[in-house]
N, C-alpha and C positions, 0 to 999 in steps of 0.2 A: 237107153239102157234099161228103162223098166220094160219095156216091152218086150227086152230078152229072156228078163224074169220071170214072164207071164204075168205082169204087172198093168195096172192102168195108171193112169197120171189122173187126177183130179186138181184142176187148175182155177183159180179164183182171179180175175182180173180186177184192180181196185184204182180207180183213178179221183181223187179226191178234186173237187171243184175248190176255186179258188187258194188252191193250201197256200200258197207261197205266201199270201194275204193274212192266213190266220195264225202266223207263226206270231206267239205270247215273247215279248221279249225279254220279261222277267224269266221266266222259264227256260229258255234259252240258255238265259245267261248263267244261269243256275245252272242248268245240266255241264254245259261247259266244263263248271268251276268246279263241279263237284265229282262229273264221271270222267272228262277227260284232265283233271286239274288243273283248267287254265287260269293265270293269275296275271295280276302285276301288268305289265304294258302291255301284254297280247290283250287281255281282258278288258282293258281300257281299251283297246283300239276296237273290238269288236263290237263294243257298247258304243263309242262314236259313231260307228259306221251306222249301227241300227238308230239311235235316237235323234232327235229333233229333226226327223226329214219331215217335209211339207210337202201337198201335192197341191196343185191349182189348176182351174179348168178353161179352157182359152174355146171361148163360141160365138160365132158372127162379129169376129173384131174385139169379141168384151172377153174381158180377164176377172176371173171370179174370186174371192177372199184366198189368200191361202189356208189348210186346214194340218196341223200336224197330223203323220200318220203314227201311230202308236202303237202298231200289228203289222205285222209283216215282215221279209227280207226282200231287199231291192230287187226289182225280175231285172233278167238281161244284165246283170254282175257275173263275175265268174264266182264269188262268193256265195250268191244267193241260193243254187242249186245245195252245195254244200254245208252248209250253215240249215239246211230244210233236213238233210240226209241227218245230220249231228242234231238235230231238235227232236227223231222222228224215231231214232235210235232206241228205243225202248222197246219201241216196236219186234224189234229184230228176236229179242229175249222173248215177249209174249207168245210171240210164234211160234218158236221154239219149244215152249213148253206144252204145246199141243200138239205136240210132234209132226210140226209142221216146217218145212220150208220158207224161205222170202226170197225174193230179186228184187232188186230195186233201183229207179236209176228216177231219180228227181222225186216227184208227185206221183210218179207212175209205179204200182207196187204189183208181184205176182207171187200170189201165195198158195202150193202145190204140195202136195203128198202121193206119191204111187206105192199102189197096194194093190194085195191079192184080190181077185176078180170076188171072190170070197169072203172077205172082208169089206165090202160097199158097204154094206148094210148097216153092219154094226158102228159103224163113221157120222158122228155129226160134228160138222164144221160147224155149223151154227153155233156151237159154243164159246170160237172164241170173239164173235162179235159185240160182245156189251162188253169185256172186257178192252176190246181195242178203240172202242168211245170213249172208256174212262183215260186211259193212260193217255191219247194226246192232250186231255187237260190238267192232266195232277203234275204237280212240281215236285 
């Protein structure tokens, strides 16, 4: 559609290593309670599901300590994709206010704007990169 505009797409591809890993559970659980108002037994189950998982490491027959994981949502859950979307959601607003676009489907983010072939120049994306470092750590 932009290119019936006379328009070009400027498309940023963001694939975040390890995310599912570094999801804050506090924070989480926070966003939860406070943007989507989850309370009461959904909010208890959510906080079970994420806390006191353990992981342990099985090498040449030997079994290693277990260690609790304290970070993260479960990979390969049908929750975990979603619970990442719902943690990452702020995102979607910052975007926004750079009058930019998002898609998003898990870890995988696509951040676009199409404009006048005329308007390149005057365009910096770059601006909203130190802002989207901060917000996936502030509560």
């Amino acid at each position: 559609m932009a290119a019936d505009g006379r328009q070009i797409t400027l498309l940023g591809l963001l694939d975040l290593s390890a995310a599912f890993d570094c999801v804050d559970h506090d924070i989480l659980l926070t966003r939860l309670q406070s943007s989507l108002v989850l309370s009461g037994a959904v909010l208890r189950w959510i906080h079970s599901f994420l806390t006191n998982r353990t992981q342990q490491v099985a090498y040449n027959g030997q079994l290693s300590n277990q260690w609790l994981v304290p970070f993260g949502v479960p990979q390969g859950s049908v929750l975990g994709p979603l619970l990442y979307i719902l943690y990452t959601a702020e995102l979607d607003q910052l975007i926004a206010s750079h009058r930019l676009h998002i898609h998003q489907y898990a870890d995988n983010s696509q951040v676009y704007i199409s404009v006048l072939v005329s308007d390149v120049q005057g365009l910096q994306l770059s601006t909203v990169l130190p802002h989207a470092s901060t917000t996936s750590t502030s509560g």
